[in-house]
C-alpha positions, 0 to 999 in steps of 0.5 A, a space after each residue: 928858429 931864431 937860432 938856426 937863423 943866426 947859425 946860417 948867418 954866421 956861416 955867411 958872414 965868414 964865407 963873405 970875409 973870406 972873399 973880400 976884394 980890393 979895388 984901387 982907384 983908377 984915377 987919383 989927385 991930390 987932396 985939395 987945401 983946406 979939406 973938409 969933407 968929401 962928396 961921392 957920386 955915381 956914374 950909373 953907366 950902362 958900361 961900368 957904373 963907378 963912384 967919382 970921389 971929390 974932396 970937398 974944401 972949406 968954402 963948399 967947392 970940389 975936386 975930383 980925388 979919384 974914381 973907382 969902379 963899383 965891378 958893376 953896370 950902370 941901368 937905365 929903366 925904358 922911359 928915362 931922361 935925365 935920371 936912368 934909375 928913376 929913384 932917391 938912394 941909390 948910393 947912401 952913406 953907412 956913418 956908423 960903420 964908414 961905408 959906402 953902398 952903391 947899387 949897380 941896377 944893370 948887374 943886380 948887385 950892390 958894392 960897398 966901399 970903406 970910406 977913408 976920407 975921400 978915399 975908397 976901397 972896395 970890399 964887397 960886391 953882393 947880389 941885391 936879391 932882385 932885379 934892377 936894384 934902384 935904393 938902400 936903407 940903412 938902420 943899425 945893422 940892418 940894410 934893405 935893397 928895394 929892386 924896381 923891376 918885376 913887380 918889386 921887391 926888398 932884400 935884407 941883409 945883416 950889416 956886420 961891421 960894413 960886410 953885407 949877409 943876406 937875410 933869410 926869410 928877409 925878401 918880400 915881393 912888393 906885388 906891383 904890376 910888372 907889365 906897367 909902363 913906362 918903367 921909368 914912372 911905374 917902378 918904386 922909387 925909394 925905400 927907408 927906415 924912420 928915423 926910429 927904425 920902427 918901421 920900413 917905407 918904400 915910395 912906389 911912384 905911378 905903379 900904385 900911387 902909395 906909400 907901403 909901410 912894413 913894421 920891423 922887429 929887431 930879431 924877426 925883420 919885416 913884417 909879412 906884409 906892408 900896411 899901403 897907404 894910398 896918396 891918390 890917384 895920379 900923385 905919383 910919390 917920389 921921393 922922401 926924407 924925414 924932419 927932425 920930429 920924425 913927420 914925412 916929407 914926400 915929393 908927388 911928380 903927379 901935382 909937382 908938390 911935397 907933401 907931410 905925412 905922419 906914420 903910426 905904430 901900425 904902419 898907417 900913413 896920414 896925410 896932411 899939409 900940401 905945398 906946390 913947387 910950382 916946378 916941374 918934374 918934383 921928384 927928389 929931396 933933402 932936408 938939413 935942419 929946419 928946410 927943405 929942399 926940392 929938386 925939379 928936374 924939368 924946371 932945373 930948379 931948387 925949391 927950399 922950404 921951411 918945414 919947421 913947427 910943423 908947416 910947409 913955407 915956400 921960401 923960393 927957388 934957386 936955378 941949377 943945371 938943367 936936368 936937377 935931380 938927386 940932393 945932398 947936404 954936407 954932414 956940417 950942414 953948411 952946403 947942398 950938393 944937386 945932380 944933374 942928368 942931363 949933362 953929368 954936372 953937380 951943382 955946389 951951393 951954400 946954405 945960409 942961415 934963412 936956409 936960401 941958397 947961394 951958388 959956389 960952383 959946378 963941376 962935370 963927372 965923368 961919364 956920369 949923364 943920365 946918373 944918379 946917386 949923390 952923397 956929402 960927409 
């Protein structure tokens, strides 16, 4: 079976090699004066999703380099505000392979761009095995693309050098209620690998108030099914991020709070330590080193906390653009990046070394209100 599997696979492989596109950008600057990085963010337009491209300087601020077209659209889940996608991970990040996966939730496709700098260039587009596909994980050579709609589902692909083969016998139906409304609040949120690539977690908001766990096997894949977890009526799990011991951090809309929680060999998720935000709308997070940091998208704030030795410590919250949503932090570690739906804004922050915030700038995306998806290099 295992090597019909790979047969299948490798006949994908050069069939997607063979089709490869190239796409220029459609609008393009100069890089900035002292370059250091560079930060992507979709549009999510319901017209033509794209990826803004912004070189980032020494002192955290951006300029916009260009901005390509995924070749897909934009969606928006009945219900929405600020954030028509609802989710965390909608454009992730492939450092070992230097690309960049975004989801067009409109057209039921994922893009992939080879990153060079600040620079793009689109090489693939591929169904996402689903409907309204809303997050990507990303372990090895392995990528997994969560689909919100219709119960939910995970598509697996093989991730040869950056060019994505579908999996077969790698889909697994989530079995969440396809009828719950508003979408916007009962659909799943997030999907991701631990850091060990042990297992694969997927956060399912108000549609079943849990984390589902699946175990993966290196040859095999998935599990058959998930170990689900429940975090309780009304808590609405969000989004999530891993600290540096491998504990979960997991936003709950319900109670606008994050939350830890251990994951074990068998997939069974253990809560334990509660923090409130004392925000609204605590949907989306990231952590960089020994903090981390929660967006309020009804508060247009940022709540930081110290996760190290295990605890939670509120430090504070730092005011952004109304609408905060979806989080990155710079690969050096120095600067933290928010979005906000509302107006299509990215907010430019320096960390410091107690972890707190200092402002350093705003900048518009082109039509990029409602959108969601944001990383830094």
């Amino acid at each position: 079976m295992a090597r019909h599997i790979i047969t299948r696979v490798a006949l994908g492989a050069a069939a997607v090699l063979a089709t490869i596109t190239i796409a220029a950008p459609e609008t393009s600057a100069s890089a900035a004066q002292g370059h250091s990085g560079a930060v992507f963010v979709q549009t999510d337009s319901p017209t033509g999703n794209a990826v803004v491209a912004y070189s980032r300087s020494t002192d955290g601020t951006l300029k916009q380099a260009a901005v390509y077209k995924t070749g897909g659209l934009g969606g928006v889940l009945d219900g929405s505000v600020v954030d028509h996608q609802a989710s965390q991970g909608s454009l992730v990040y492939d450092e070992r392979n230097q690309v960049l996966i975004a989801t067009n939730a409109g057209s039921n496709t994922v893009t992939v761009f080879a990153v060079r700098g600040s620079r793009l260039i689109r090489i693939q587009t591929v169904a996402s095995g689903g409907r309204f596909p809303v997050s990507v994980a990303v372990h090895g050579d392995r990528v997994y693309v969560l689909n919100a709609l219709d119960g939910g589902s995970l598509q697996g692909y093989w991730n040869l050098g950056g060019h994505l083969i579908p999996l077969p016998g790698q889909h697994r139906a989530l079995g969440l209620d396809p009828n719950a409304a508003p979408q916007f609040t009962h659909t799943p949120a997030e999907v991701e690998f631990t850091p060990d690539g042990a297992h694969l977690v997927v956060a399912t908001k108000a549609v079943g108030d849990s984390l589902m766990v699946y175990s993966v096997n290196t040859l095999l894949g998935l599990s058959a099914k998930a170990t689900v977890t429940s975090t309780g009526s009304g808590s609405v799990p969000f989004g999530f991020a891993f600290d540096h011991s491998g504990r979960v951090l997991l936003t709950e809309a319900g109670p606008n709070a994050l939350v830890s929680a251990q994951i074990d060999r068998a997939g069974r998720a253990t809560l334990s330590e509660t923090a409130p935000t004392g925000q609204a709308a605590s949907c989306w997070i990231t952590a960089a080193g020994a903090y981390a940091y929660v967006a309020n998208a009804g508060s247009g704030t940022i709540t930081t906390y110290h996760v190290g030795g295990g605890k939670l410590d509120l430090i504070g919250q730092t005011p952004a653009s109304p609408g905060t949503i979806d989080l990155t932090t710079s690969g050096d570690g120095k600067f933290l990046y928010a979005q906000a739906g509302k107006d299509g804004e990215v907010d430019a922050f320096r960390i410091g070394r107690d972890g707190r915030l200092t402002a350093v700038g705003t900048i518009t995306v082109p039509d990029a209100v409602g959108g969601e998806g944001i990383v830094a290099s």
